[in-house]
C-alpha positions in Angstrom: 19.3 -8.7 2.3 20.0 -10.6 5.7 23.6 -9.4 6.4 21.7 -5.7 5.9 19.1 -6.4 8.4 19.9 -5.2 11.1 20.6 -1.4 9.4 17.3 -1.9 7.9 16.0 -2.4 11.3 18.1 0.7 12.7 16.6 3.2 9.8 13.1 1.6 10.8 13.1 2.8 14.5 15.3 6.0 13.6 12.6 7.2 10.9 9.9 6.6 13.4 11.5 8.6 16.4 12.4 11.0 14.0 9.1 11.2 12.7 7.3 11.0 16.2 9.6 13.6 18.3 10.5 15.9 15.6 8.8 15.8 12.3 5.1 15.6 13.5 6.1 19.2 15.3 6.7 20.7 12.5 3.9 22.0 11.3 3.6 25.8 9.4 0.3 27.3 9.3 -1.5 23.6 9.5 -0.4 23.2 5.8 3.3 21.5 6.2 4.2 18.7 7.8 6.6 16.1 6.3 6.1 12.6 6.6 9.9 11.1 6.2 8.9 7.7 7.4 8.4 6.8 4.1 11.7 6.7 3.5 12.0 3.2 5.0 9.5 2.3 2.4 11.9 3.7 -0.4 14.8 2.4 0.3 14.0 -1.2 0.9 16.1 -3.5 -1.7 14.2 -4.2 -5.4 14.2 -7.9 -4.1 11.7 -7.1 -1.5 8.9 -9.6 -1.6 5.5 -8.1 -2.0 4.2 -9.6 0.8 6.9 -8.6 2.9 6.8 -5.2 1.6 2.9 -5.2 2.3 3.5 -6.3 6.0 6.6 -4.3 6.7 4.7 -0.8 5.6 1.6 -1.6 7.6 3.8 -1.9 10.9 5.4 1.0 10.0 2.2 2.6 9.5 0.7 1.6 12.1 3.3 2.4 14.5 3.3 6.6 13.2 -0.8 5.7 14.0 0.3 4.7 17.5 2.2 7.5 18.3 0.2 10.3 16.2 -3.6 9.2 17.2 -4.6 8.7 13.5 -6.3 5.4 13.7 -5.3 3.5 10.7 -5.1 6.6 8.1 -0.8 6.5 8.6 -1.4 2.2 8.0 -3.7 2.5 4.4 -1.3 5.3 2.8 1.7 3.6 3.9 0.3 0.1 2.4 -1.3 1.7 -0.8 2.2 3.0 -1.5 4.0 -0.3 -0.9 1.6 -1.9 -3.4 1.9 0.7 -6.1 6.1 0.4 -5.5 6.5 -2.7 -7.5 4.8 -1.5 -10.4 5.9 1.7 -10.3 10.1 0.2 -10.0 9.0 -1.7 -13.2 7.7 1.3 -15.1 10.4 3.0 -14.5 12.9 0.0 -15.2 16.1 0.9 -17.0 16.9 -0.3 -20.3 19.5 -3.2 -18.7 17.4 -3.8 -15.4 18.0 -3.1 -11.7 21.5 -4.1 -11.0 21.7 -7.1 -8.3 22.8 -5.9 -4.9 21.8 -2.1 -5.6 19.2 -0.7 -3.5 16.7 2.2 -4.9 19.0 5.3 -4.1 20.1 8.2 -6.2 23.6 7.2 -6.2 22.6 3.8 -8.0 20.0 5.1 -10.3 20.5 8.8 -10.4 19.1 11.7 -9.5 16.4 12.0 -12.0 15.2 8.1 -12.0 15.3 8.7 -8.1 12.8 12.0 -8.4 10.4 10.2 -10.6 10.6 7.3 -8.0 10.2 9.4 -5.0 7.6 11.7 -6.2 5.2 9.5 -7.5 5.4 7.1 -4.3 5.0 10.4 -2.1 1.9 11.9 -4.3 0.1 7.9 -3.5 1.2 8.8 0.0 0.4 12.0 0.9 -2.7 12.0 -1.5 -4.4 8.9 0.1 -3.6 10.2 3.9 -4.9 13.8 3.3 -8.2 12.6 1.3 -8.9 10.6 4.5 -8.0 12.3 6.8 -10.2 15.0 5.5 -13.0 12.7 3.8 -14.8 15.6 2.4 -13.9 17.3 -1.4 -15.7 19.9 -0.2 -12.1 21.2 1.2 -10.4 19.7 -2.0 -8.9 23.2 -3.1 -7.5 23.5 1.0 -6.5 19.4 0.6 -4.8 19.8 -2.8 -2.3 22.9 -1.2 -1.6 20.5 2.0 -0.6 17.6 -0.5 1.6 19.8 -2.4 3.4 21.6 0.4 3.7 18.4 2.5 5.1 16.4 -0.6 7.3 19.3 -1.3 9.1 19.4 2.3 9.0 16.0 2.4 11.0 15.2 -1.0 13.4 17.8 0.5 14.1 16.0 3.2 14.4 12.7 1.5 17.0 14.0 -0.8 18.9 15.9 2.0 19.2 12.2 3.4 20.3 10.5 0.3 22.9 13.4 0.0 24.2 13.5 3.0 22.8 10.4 5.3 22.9 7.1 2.7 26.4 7.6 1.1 27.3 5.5 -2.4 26.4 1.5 -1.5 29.5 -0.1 -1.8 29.4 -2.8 -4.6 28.6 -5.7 -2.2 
């Protein structure tokens, strides 16, 4: 994981000026807005540590809170997720294991281990940020339509990166 540092820290500060200048703009009728920072969260190795994981998802969290005035709502989804990821990666285990070296991608795992990875992660996410952002189920009918669009354009754009942005890991 060390000699891939520093394109781990790369994809941190791209994700989050991606998702700060452009992603945070989009927004269709108030209902749409992917949240691609997560990706960071997705693709960290399967050797992660949890604390590490813990700590790495509340910066990042806390830095889209920064920039997009949400005080602390971007940090608890973002953490919640992290904490679910380990026992969601063993769940969803294959039959021989995670391969050493191999990071959670689609071209390691394939595309339908990826989508069950991705989607569940992104339904913790997006569920847990929209409930409080909201903090009412009075609006739950209005809440449950944003988490379903938002999740929807924001696997899109997470596998539109794994196509084309994280090409096949090179044995290492």
């Amino acid at each position: 994981m060390i000699n891939r540092l520093p394109g781990y820290i790369l994809s941190f500060f791209l994700l989050v000026l991606l998702q700060i200048l452009v992603f945070n703009n989009i927004q269709f009728s108030g209902y749409v807005n992917p949240y691609v920072y997560i990706l960071f969260i997705f693709m960290l190795p399967f050797e992660t540590p949890g604390y590490l994981l813990l700590i790495l998802a509340f910066i990042l969290g806390l830095t889209i809170d920064l920039f997009s005035n949400t005080p602390g709502m971007h940090s608890f989804a973002t953490v919640l997720m992290a904490f679910v990821r380990p026992s969601l990666l063993r769940a969803i285990a294959p039959r021989d294991d995670y391969q050493p070296g191999t990071t959670p991608s689609m071209h390691d795992y394939g595309f339908g281990w990826y989508f069950k990875y991705t989607v569940v992660l992104t339904l913790v996410h997006h569920i847990t940020l929209f409930f409080i952002e909201v903090y009412d189920f009075s609006y739950f009918f209005s809440t449950l339509w944003r988490i379903i669009s938002s999740s929807i354009f924001t696997l899109i754009f997470v596998f539109i990166a794994q196509l084309f942005v994280f090409k096949k890991n090179k044995r290492r």
